[in-house]
C-alpha positions as a Markdown table, in Angstrom:
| # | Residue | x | y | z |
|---|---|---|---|---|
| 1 | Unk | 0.0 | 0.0 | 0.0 |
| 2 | Unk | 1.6 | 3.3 | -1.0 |
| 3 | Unk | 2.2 | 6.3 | 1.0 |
| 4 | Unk | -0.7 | 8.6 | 0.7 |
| 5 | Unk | 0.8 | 12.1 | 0.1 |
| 6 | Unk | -1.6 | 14.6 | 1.7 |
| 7 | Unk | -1.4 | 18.3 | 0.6 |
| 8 | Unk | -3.0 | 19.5 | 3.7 |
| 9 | Unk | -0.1 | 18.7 | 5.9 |
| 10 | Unk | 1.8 | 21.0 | 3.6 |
| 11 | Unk | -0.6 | 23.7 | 2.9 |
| 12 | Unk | -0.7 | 24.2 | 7.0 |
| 13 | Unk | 2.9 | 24.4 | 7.4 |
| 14 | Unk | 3.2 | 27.4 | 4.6 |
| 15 | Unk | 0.1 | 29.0 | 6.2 |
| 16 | Unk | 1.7 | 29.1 | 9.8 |
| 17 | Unk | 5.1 | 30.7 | 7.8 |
| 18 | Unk | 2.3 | 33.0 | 6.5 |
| 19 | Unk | 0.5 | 33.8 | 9.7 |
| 20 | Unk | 4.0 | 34.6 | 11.3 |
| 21 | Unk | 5.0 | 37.0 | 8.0 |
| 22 | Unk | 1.5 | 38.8 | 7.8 |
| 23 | Unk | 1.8 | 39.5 | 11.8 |
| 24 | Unk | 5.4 | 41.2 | 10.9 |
| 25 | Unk | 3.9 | 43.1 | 8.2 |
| 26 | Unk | 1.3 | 44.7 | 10.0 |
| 27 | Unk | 3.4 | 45.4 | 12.8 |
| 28 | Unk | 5.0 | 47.7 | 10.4 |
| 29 | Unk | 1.8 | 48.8 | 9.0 |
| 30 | Unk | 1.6 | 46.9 | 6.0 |
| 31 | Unk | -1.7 | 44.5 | 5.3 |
| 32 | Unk | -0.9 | 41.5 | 2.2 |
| 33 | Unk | -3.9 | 42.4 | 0.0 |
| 34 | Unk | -5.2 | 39.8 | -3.5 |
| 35 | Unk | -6.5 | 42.2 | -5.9 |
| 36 | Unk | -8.8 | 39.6 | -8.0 |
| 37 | Unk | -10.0 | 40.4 | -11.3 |
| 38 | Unk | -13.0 | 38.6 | -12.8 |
| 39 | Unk | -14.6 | 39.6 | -16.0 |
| 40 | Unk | -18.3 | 38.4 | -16.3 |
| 41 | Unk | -20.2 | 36.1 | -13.6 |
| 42 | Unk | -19.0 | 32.6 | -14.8 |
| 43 | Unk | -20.0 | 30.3 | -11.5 |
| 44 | Unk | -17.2 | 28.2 | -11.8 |
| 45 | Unk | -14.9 | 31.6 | -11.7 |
| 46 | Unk | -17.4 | 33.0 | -8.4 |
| 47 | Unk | -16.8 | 29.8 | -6.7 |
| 48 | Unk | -13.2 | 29.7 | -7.2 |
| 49 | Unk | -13.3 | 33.3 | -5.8 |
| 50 | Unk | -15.0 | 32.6 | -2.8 |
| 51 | Unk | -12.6 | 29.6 | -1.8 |
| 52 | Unk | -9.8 | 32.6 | -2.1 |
| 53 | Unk | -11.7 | 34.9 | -0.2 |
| 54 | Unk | -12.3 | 32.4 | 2.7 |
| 55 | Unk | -9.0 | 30.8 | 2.8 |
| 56 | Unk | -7.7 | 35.2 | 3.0 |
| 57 | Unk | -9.7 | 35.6 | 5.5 |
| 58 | Unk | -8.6 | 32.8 | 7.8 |
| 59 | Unk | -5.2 | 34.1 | 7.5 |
| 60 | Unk | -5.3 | 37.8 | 7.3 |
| 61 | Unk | -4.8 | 38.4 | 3.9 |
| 62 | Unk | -7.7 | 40.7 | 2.2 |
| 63 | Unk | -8.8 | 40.4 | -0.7 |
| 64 | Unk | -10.8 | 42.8 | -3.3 |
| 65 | Unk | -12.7 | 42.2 | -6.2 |
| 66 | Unk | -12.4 | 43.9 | -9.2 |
| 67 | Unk | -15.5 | 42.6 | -11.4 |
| 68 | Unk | -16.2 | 44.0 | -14.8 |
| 69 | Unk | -18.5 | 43.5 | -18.0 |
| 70 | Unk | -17.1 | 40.5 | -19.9 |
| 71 | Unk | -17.4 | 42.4 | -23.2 |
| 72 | Unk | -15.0 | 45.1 | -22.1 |
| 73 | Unk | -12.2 | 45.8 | -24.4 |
| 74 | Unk | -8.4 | 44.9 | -24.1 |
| 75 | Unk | -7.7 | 48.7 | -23.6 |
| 76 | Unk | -9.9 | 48.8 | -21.0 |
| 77 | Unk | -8.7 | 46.0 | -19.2 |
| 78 | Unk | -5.0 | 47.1 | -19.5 |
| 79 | Unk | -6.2 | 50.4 | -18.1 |
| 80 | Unk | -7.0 | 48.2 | -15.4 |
| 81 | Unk | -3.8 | 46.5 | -14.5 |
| 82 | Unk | -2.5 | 50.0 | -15.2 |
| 83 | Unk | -4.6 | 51.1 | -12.2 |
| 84 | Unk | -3.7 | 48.2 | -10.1 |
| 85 | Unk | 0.1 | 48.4 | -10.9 |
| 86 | Unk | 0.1 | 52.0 | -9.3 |
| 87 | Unk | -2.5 | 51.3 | -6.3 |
| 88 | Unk | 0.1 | 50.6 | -3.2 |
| 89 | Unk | -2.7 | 49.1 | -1.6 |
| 90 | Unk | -2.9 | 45.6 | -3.5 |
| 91 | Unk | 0.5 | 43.2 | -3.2 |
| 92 | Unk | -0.9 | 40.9 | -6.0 |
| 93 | Unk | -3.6 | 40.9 | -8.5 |
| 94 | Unk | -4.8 | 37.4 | -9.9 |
| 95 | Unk | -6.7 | 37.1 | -12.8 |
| 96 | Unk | -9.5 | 34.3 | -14.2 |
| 97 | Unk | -8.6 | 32.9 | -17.2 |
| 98 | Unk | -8.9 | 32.1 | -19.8 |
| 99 | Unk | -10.1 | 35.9 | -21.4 |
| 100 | Unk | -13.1 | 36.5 | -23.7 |
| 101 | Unk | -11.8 | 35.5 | -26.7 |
| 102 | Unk | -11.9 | 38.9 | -28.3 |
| 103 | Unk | -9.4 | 40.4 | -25.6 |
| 104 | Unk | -5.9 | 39.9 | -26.5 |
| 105 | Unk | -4.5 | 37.9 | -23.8 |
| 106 | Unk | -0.9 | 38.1 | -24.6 |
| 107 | Unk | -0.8 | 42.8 | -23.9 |
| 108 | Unk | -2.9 | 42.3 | -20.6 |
| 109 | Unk | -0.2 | 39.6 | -19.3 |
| 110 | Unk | 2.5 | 41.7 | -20.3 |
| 111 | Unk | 0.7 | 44.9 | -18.8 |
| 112 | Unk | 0.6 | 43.5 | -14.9 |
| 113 | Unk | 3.7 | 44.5 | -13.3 |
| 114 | Unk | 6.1 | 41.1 | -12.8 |
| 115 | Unk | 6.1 | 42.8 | -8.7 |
| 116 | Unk | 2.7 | 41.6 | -8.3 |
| 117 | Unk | 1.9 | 38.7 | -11.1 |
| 118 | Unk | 1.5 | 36.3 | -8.0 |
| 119 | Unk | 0.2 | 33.9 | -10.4 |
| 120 | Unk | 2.9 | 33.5 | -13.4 |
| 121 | Unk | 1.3 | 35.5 | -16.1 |
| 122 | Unk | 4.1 | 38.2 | -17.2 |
| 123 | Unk | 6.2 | 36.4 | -19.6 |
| 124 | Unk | 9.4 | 37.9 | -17.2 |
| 125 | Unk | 8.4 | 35.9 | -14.5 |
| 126 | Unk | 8.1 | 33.0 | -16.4 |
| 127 | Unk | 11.5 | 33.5 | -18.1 |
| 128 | Unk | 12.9 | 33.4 | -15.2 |
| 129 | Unk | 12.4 | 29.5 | -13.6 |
| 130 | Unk | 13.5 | 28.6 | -17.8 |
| 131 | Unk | 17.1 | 30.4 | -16.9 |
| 132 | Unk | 17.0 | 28.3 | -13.3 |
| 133 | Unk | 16.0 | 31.6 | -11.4 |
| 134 | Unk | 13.6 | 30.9 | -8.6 |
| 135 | Unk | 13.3 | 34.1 | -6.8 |
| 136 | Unk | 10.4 | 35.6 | -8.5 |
| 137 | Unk | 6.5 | 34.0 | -8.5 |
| 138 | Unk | 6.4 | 30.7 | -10.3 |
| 139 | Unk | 3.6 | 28.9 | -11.4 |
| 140 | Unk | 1.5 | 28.0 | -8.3 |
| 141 | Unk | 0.4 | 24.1 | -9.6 |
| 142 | Unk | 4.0 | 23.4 | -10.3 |
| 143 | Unk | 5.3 | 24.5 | -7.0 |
| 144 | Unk | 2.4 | 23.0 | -5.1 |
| 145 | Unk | 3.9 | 19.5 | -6.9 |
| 146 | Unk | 7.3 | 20.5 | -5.8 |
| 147 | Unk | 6.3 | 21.2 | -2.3 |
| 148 | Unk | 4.8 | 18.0 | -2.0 |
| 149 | Unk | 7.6 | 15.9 | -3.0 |
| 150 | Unk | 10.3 | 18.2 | -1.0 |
| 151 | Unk | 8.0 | 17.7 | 1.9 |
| 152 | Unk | 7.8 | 14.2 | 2.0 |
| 153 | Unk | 12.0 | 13.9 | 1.7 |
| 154 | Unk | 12.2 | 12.8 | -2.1 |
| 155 | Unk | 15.5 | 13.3 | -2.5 |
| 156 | Unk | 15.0 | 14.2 | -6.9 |
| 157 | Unk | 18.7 | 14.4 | -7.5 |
| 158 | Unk | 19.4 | 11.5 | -10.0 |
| 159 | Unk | 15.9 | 10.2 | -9.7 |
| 160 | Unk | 14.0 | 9.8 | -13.6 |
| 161 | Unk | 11.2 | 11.8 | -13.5 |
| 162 | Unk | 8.1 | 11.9 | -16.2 |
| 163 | Unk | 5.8 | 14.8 | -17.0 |
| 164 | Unk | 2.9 | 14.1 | -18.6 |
| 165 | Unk | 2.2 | 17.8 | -20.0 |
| 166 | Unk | 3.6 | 19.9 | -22.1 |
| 167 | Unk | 2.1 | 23.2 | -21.1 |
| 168 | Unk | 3.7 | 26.7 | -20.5 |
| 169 | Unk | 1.4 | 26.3 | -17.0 |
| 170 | Unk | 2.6 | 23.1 | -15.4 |
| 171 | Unk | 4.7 | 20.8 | -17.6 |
| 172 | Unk | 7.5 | 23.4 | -18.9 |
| 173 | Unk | 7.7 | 25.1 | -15.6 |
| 174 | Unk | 8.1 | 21.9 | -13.4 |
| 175 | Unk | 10.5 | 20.5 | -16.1 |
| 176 | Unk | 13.0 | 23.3 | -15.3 |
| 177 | Unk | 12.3 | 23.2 | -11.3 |
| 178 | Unk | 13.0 | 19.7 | -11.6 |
| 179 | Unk | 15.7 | 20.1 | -13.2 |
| 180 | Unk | 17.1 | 22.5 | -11.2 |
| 181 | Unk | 16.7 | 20.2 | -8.1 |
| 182 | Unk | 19.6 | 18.2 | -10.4 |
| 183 | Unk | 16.6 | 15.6 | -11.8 |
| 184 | Unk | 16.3 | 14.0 | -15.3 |
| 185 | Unk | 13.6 | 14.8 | -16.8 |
| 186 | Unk | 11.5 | 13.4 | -19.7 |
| 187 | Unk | 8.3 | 15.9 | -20.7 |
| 188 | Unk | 5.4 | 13.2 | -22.2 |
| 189 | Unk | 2.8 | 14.4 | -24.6 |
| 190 | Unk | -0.2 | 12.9 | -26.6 |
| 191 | Unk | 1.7 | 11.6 | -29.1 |
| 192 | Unk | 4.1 | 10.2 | -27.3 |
| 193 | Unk | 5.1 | 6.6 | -28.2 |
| 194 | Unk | 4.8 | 3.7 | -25.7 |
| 195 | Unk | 3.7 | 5.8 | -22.8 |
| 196 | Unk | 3.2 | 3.0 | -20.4 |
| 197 | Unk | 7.1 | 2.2 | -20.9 |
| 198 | Unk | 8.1 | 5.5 | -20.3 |
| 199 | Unk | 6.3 | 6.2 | -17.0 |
| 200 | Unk | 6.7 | 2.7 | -15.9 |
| 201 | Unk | 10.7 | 3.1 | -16.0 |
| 202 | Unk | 10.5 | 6.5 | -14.5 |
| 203 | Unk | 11.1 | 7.5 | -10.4 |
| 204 | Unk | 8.5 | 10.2 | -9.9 |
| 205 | Unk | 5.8 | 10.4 | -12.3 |
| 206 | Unk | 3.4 | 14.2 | -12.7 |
| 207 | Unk | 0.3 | 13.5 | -14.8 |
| 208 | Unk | -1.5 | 16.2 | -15.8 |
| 209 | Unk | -4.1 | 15.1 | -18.6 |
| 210 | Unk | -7.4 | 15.9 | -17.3 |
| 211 | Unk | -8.9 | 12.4 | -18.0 |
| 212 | Unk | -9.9 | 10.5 | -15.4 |
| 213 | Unk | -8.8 | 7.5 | -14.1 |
| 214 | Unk | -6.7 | 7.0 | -17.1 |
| 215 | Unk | -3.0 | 5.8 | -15.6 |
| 216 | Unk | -4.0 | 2.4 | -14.4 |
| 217 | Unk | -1.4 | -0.2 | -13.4 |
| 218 | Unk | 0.9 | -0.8 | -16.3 |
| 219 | Unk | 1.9 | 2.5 | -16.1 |
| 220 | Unk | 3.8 | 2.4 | -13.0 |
| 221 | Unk | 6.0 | -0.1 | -10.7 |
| 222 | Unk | 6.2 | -0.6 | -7.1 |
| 223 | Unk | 8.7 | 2.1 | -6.7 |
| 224 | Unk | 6.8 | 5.0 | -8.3 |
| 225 | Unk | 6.0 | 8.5 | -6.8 |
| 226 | Unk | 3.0 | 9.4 | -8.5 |
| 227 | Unk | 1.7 | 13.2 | -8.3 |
| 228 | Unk | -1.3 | 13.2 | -9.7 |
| 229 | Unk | -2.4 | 16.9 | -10.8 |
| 230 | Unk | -5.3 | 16.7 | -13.3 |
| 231 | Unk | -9.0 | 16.5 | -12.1 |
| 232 | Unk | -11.7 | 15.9 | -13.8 |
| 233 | Unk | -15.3 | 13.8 | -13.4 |
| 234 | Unk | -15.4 | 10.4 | -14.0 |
| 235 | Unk | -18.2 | 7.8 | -15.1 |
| 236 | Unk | -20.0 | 8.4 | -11.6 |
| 237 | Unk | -19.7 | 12.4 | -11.7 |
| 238 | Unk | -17.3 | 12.2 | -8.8 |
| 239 | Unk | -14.1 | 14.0 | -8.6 |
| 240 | Unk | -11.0 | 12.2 | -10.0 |
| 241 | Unk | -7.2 | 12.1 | -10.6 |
| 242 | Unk | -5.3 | 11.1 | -13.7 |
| 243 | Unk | -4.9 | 8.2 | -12.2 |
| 244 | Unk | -7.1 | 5.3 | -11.5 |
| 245 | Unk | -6.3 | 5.6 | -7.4 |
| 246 | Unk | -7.6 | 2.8 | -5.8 |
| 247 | Unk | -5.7 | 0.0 | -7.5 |
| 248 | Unk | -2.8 | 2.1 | -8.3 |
| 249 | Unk | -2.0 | 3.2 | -4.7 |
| 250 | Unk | -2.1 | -0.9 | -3.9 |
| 251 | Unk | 1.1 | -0.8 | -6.4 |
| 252 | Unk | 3.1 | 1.8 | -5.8 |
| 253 | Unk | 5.5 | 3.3 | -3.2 |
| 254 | Unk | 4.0 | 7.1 | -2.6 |
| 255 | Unk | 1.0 | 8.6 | -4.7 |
| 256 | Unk | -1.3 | 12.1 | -4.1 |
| 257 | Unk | -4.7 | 11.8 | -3.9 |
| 258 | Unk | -7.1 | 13.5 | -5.5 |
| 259 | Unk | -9.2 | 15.4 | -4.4 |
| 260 | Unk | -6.9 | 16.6 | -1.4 |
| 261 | Unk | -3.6 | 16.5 | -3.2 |
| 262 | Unk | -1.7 | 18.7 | -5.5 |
| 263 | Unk | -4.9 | 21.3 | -5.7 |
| 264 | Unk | -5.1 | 21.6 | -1.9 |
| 265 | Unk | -1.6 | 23.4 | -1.9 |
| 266 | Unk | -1.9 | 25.2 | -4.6 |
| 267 | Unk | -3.7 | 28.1 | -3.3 |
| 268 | Unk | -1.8 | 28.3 | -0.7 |
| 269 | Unk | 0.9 | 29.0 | -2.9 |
| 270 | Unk | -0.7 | 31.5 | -4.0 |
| 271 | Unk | -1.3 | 33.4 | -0.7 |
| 272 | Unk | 2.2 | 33.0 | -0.2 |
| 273 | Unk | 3.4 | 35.2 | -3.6 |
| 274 | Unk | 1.0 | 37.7 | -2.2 |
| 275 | Unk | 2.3 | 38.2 | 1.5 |
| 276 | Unk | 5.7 | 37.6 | -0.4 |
| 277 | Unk | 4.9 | 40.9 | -2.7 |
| 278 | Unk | 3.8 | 42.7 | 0.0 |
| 279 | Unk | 6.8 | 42.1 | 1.7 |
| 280 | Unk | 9.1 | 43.4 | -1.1 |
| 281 | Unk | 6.8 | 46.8 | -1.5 |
């Protein structure tokens, strides 16, 4: 039976560092403050909001919300960041993506200033973890997979590790953290070739697919660390991994769970780049 890799036992030890950073802050007079920007009233987006907004509030962060007409133009909205850039009040904005299609994605990222893109989105910030510079925000997913691993004492020098993603979001940027933790590392794709021979040889194994339930057992070996990131619904409607856990977990040596993994980390992550910000202000 494999190790069950929790992320709440390491989401409660960055909140504590938190709680002890955001008292020194307002000792000096400073409060760490999320500006959130939502376009439009997509529930999915409103949800995600509130879980922010709670999880600030039980740690003294605030929050505000910066809602706007979804048809508002890319002008407008750099006007925005613009605004938010010069506001000494806000540490870090975050933004729901993706944008209306007819906004131009690419001059609003670029117009947040890299000091408060607590959520990766300036290009500079993400340029940064590809020349094996950590000291500015990285992706929060990525790092939430890192902190698990570091947490549970995977030593990933040497060790064979396997991403199953190839995005700019998660796959690229944990390639290079990887890497810099002196790990070799193999980035998996859809049209990769014998997939279950690829994982299966590999020490730590990240899928990130979005299809539930889809690694079974040939894919790994009673050694594997599996971090599971993607979520999805399966068959039943219930919430589910990458990978199919139950048998899986009966295989191999240390796996995250889903939900209650990767995801539960990697808002507090998050929280972190904005006390973080507002320290640096």
């Amino acid at each position: 039976m494999a190790e069950v890799l929790k992320g709440k036992v390491v989401a409660d030890k960055i909140k504590e560092k938190m709680k002890s950073d955001i008292e020194e802050l307002k000792k000096n007079g400073k409060v760490p403050t999320l500006g959130i920007v939502r376009l439009g009233d997509n529930p999915d987006d409103i949800s995600y909001e509130r879980s922010i907004i709670k999880n600030c509030e039980k740690i003294g962060i605030e929050a505000k919300v910066f809602e706007r007409d979804i048809n508002m133009t890319t002008e407008e909205l750099i006007s925005l960041m613009e605004e938010l850039n010069n506001d000494n009040t806000i540490s870090g904005v975050l933004m729901f993506r993706p944008l209306p299609k007819h906004i131009d994605e690419g001059k609003v990222r670029e117009a947040l200033s890299p000091s408060k893109d607590v959520d990766c989105m300036h290009p500079r910030n993400l340029a940064r973890i590809f020349e094996g510079d950590l000291s500015g925000f990285a992706p929060c997913t990525p790092k939430a997979a890192m902190e698990i691993l570091l947490n549970s004492g995977v030593d990933l020098e040497g060790k064979n590790v396997v991403i199953v993603n190839r995005s700019m979001v998660l796959g690229k940027p944990l390639a290079m953290m990887m890497l810099n933790q002196n790990a070799t590392v193999t980035i998996c794709h859809s049209r990769t070739k014998d997939l279950p021979e690829v994982t299966k040889k590999a020490d730590v194994v990240v899928t990130a697919l979005g299809k539930a339930k889809f690694f079974d057992e040939k894919y790994f070996n009673e050694n594997s660390i599996c971090i599971d990131v993607g979520i999805s619904l399966d068959e039943e409607g219930n919430l589910s991994g990458d990978i199919d856990y139950e048998p899986v977990s009966e295989l191999v040596s240390m796996i995250t769970p889903v939900p209650g993994g990767v995801g539960s980390v990697t808002t507090s992550i998050l929280l972190s780049h904005v006390v973080e910000a507002c320290k640096r202000m």
